[in-house]
N, C-alpha and C positions, 0 to 999 in steps of 0.2 A: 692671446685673448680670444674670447667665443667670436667677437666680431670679425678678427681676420680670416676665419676660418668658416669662406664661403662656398669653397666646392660641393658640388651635388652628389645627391647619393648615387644615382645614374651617372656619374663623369666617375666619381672612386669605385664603383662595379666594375665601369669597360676595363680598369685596368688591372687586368687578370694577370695573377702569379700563379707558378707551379705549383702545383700539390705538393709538401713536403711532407715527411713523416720522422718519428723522433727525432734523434740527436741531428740531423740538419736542420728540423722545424724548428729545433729550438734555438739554434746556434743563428737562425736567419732574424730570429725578434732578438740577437741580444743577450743571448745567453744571461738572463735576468736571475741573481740569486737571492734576490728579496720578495715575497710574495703578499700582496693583502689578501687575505683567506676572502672567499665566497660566504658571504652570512645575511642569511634571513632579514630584508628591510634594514641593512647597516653596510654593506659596500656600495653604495652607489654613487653617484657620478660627486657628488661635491666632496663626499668622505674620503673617493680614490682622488680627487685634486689637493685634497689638505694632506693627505699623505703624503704624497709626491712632493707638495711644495719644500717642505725639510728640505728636501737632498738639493744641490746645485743645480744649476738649470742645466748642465751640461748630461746629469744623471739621470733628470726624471725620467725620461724613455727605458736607463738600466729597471727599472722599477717594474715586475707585474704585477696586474690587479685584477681580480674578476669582479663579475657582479652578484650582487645578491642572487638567492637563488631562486628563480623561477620555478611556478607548477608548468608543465610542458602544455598540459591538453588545454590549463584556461589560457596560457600565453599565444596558443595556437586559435582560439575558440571567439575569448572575448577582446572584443577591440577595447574596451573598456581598460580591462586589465594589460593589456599592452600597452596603452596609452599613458599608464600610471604608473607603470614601473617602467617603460625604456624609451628614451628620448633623442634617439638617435637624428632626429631632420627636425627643422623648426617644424611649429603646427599649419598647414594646410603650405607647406613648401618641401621642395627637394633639396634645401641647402640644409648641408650637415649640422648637425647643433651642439649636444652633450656626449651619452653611451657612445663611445667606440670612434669619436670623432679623431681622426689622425692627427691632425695638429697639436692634439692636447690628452689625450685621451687611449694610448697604446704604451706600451702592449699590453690587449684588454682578453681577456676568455668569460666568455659567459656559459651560466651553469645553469644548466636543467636537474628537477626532480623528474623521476618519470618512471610508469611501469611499463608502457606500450610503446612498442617501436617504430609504428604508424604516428603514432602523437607527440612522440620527442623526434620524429624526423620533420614533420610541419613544424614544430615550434621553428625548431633549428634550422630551417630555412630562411626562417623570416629576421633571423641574428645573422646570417652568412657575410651579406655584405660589409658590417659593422665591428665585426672581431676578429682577431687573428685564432681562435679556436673556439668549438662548442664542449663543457666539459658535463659528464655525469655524474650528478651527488648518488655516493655509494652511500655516504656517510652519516647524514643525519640521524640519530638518536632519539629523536623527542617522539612523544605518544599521537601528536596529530601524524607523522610519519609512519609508524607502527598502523593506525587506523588508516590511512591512504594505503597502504602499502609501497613504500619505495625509500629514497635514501638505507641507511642502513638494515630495513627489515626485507632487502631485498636477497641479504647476503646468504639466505639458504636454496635460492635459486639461482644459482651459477650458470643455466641452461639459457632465461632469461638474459641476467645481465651480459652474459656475450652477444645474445642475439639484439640489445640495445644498441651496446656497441659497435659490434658487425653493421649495424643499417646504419649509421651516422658514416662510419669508417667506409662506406662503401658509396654509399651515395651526396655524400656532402663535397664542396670545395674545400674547404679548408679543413684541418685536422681534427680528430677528435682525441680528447683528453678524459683520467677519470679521478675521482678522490673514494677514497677508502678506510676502512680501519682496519687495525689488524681482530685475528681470532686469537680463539686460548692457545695455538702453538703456532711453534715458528715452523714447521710443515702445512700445516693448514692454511695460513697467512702466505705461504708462498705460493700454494698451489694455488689461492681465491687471486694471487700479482700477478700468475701467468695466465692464467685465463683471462686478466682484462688485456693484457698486452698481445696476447694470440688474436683477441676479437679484434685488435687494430687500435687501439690507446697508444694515442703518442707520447704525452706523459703519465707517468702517474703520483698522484700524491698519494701518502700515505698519514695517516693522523693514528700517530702510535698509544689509543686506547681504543678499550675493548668497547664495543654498543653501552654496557651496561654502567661502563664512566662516564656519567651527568651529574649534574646541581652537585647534592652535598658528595655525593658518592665519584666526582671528577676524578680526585687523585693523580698521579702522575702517569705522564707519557713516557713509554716504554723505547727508548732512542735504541738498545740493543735489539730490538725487533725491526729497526727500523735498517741496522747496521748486517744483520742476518740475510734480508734482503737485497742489499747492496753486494753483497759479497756471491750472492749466489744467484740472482737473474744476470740477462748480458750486461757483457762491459756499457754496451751502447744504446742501455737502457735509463732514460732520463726519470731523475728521482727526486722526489720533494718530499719533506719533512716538515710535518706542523708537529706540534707539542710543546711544553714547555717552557715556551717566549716571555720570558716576565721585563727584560730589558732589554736594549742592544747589546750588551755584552753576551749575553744567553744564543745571538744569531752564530755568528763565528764560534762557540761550544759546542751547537748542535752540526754544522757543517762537519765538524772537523768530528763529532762521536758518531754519528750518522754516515761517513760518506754521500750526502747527500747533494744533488747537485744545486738547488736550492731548498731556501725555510721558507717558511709562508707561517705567520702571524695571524690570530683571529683576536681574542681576549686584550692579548699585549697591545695590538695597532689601537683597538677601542679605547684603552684606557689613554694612550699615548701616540698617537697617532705621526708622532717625529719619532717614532721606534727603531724604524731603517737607516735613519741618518746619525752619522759619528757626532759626539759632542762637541761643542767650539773647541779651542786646545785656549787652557788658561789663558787670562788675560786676554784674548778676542772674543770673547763673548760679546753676542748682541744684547741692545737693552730687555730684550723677552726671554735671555735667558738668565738666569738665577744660578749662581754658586755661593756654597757656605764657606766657612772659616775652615770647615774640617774637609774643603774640598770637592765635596761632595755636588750637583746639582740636578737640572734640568728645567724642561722649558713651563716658562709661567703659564696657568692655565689663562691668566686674561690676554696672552700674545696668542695662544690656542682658538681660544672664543673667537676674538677679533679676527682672525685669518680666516676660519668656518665662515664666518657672517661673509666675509669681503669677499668670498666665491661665490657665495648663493646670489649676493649683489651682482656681480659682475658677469659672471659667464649663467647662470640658470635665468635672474632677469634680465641681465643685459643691461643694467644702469650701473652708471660708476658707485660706488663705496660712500656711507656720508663722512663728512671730514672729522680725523680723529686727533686730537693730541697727540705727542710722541708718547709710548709706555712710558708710566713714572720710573725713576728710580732715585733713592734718597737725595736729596742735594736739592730736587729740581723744587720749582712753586708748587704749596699743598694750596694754592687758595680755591682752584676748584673741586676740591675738594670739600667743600661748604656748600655747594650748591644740590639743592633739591632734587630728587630722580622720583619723577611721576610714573607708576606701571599704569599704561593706555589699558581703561576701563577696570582696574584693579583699587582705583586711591592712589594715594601715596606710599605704597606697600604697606598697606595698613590691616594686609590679610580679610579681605573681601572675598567673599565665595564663588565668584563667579564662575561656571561650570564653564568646560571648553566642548564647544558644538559646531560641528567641521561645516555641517548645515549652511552653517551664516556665515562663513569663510566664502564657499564652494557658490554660494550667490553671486557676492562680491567679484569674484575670482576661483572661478573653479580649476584653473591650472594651478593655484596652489597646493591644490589636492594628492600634487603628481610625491612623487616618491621625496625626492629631493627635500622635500618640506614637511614631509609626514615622518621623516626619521629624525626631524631635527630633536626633538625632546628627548627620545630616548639616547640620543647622542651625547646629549649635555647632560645628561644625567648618567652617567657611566664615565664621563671625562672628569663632574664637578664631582663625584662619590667623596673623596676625602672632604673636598672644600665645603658641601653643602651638609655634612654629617654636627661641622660647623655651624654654618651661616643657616641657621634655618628659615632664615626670613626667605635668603635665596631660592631655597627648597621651595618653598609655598609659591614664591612666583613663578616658578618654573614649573609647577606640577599644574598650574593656573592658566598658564599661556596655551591659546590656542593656534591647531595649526596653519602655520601660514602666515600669522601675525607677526610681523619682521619689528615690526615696532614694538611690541611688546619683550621680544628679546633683546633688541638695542636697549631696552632701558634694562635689561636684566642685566645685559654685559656693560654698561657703566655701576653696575652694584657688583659687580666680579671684582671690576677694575679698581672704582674704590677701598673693596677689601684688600682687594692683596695690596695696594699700595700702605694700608693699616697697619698689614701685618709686616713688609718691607720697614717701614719706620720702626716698628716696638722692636725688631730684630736688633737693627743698630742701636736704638735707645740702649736694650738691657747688654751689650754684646754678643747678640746670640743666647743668651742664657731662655729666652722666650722659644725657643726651636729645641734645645739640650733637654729640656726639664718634659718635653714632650717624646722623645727618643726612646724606642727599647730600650729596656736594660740589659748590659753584658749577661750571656750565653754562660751558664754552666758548660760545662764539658761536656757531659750527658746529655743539653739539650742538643749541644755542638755538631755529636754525631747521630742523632736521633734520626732512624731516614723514615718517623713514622711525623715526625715535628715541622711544623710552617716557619718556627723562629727564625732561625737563620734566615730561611728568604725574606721573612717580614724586617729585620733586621737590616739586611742586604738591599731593601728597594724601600725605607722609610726614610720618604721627603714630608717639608716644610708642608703646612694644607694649600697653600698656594701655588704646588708644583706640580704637575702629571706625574701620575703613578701609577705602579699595575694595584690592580684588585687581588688583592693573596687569600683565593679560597683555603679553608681548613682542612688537613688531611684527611679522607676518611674516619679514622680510630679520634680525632679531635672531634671532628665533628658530632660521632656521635657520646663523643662524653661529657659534650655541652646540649644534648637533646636535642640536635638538631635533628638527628634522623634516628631512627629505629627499625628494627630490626625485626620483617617477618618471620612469623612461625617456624617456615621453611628452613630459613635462615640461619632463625638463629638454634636449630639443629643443627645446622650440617656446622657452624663455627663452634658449639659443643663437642662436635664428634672430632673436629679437627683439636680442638684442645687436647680433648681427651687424649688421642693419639700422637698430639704431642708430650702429654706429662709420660707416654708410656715409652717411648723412642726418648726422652731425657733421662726417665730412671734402667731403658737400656744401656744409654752409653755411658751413663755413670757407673752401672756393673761391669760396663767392657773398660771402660778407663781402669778400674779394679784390677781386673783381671790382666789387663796389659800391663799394666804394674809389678803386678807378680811373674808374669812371663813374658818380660820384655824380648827376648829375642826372637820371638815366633807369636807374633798378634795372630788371633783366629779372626776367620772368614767374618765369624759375627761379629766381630769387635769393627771390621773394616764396613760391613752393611751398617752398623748401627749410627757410627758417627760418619759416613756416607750420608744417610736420612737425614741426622740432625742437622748435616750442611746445610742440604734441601730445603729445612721448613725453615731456618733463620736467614737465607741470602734473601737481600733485598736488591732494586736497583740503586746505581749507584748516582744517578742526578739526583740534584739537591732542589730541584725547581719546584712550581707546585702547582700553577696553570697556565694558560694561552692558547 
């Protein structure tokens, strides 16, 4: 608990450990093959406690997690900004608190954006005492990125990001790490891995897409790039693997296609945040987890909610939890279930307009303000996605709730808990047939092997609305044949010009197939170049996954 956990920050500094560097730095935290990815206002301290909690108590230290990702120069710059995103000592004490707290809170890496190697060595000083590494976002894609210059637009300055690296690697205590995407080749991609690992990168992750896969245009991650790497940097080079994660089962796929020494999960942990931990084995399941008749399950999202809240209770304020019923499940008493749930300042979810104004929180209670409480909405709304596509009343109170207002989410999570206890009873009522009648339907065989198609994975990870589940964006080529995206000028030339050049390399090798027909014992050079090419333009990869 946050309470036991009184050592000061000055008392965990004096006790200095060696400098380590890869495969012993990593082999000294635990050689951790789980990772919660680094993400923008969504890793931080209560999100990396609710991960953790899944696994036994014996595990959660096997578990690494970074922190969201910090700008370096305002983290170095504004006390403000440090204060609101990293809480590592209570307010006006030196006893340890949240970020990076050893008791609870390791093995932790925190990640800087940064273009200046003066301003990502200040930030990174002031994380030193509190993490077991400082890591550099290569990675980032989005256009506030692009206009800062750094994460992923940094990657045509290779000169830069070594000399990043080099000053962390040189003047910090403890190790520095970097995360990356790959390029358009797997020579390119290798040579942008040895350059971070030459400047002194202990680990490196890799996130196998290219800059230019975001939103509708995500698509999948490239694990044979990832495996290219593996095979061809040193043996004794520690490697991580994001892409892909739609389940647990997807962790151990990607280790095992990848040579990777661990996965790290962004999308997947979001949706599901018990992603890392194995499922109960039948028959010991707890009452928060859910199986069907066909076997299938996982964990309810009102045992999800409930856990979220009971952290932010307990270790972020420091007060115990308020008392909850045991989770329903059929059999037990529905009578409270009759009782009324009032949303504080809303009515009685009677969809009242009330705006959310951080303002009148930040009066109140301006430590509300801090991280921990500002990501809570956009948390519950990426966990409730199926259930609130549903419940839309839930929807409205939740887009309603202001931050900070604990009370207005306890009443939200007895409208969770209600429902899903709803939908638990009409299960049993109909036998299941109420879950069946909402199910995909059977895969054509051409969907089956379609590696341009989401079915199967949609198929593969469709639970009941009351269970966590990944979000399964639409391939590219779906996406855009539902309008979701389109296709510049630019574009949609050079995909003309690739057509074209493919109907012209198919009606080549349909003349070389002719022709090798006729003179089967001696195929010509061009018959062998031709259906060569066509190989080319029709291999696809071979994962079936579709984000994470």
């Amino acid at each position: 608990m946050a309470s036991d956990a009184t050592t000061t920050a000055p008392a965990a500094a004096a006790v200095k450990k060696p400098k380590l560097h890869g495969r012993a730095f990593y082999e000294s935290i635990g050689s951790p093959k789980y990772i919660v990815a680094p993400m923008v206002d969504q890793s931080e301290f209560a999100w990396r406690m609710l991960s953790r909690s899944f696994l036994p108590e014996s595990q959660q230290s096997d578990m690494l997690a970074y922190s969201p990702m910090f700008h370096a120069r305002l983290f170095s710059e504004s006390q403000k900004y440090f204060d609101q995103h990293f809480q590592p000592t209570k307010p006006g004490s030196d006893a340890l608190f949240l970020d990076g707290n050893p008791a609870i809170d390791r093995p932790f890496f925190v990640q800087f954006c940064a273009n200046d190697p003066q301003a990502l060595l200040n930030a990174a000083k002031r994380v030193t005492p509190y993490c077991d590494a400082v890591d550099l976002n290569l990675g980032c894609p989005q256009g506030i990125a692009k206009k800062g210059h750094y994460g992923s637009f940094l990657q045509e300055d290779q000169e830069l990001i070594h000399r990043l690296i080099k000053t962390l690697h040189e003047n910090l205590e403890i190790p520095v790490t970097a995360k990356i995407r790959i390029l358009e080749t797997k020579e390119a991609t290798l040579k942008y891995a040895q350059n971070v690992l030459s400047a002194g990168a202990s680990i490196l992750t890799v996130h196998g897409r290219l800059r230019e896969q975001k939103g509708h245009l995500t698509g999948l991650a490239d694990w044979q790039m990832i495996r290219y790497l593996r095979d061809n940097l040193p043996p004794e080079t520690v490697l991580f693997a994001n892409g892909n994660i739609l389940q647990h089962e997807d962790l151990e796929k990607c280790l095992a296609a990848t040579g990777a020494d661990g996965v790290m999960s962004a999308e997947g942990n979001l949706s599901n945040p018990a992603i890392f931990a194995a499922p109960p084995p039948a028959g010991e399941e707890p009452r928060g987890f859910w199986r069907g008749r066909d076997g299938k399950g996982g964990w309810r999202v009102d045992e999800v909610f409930r856990r979220y809240l009971d952290i932010l209770h307990q270790y972020v304020l420091g007060v115990p939890p308020p008392p909850r019923r045991p989770l329903f499940v059929p059999g037990d008493d529905t009578a409270w279930m009759e009782e009324a749930i009032v949303l504080p300042g809303q009515g009685g979810g009677d969809g009242g307009k009330a705006k959310k104004r951080k303002g009148d929180v930040a009066k109140g209670n301006p430590a509300l303000l801090a991280a921990n409480f500002i990501s809570m909405q956009p948390h519950l709304f990426h966990l409730l996605r199926h259930f609130v596509s549903r419940h839309t009343d839930v929807r409205d109170a939740l887009a309603r709730a202001r931050v900070g207002d604990l009370e207005t989410y306890e009443a939200i999570y007895r409208m969770v808990e209600k429902k899903t206890a709803e939908g638990l009873l009409e299960y049993e009522r109909t036998d299941g047939k109420s879950v069946e009648a909402e199910m995909p339907a059977p895969l054509e065989k051409e969907e089956e092997d379609d590696p341009e198609s989401s079915a199967r994975a949609v198929r593969e990870c469709k639970r009941p609305w009351w269970v966590v589940q990944p979000i399964i964006r639409p391939l590219p080529k779906e996406a855009m044949a539902k309008g979701a995206i389109q296709l510049s000028k630019k574009e949609k030339k050079r995909v003309a010009a690739e057509m074209e050049g493919k109907e012209e390399q198919g009606t080549t090798a349909k003349r070389a197939k002719e022709g090798a027909a006729a003179a089967a014992e001696k195929p010509s050079a061009e018959t062998a170049a031709a259906t060569e090419s066509l190989e080319k333009t029709t291999s696809y990869p071979s994962s079936e996954l579709v984000s994470g």
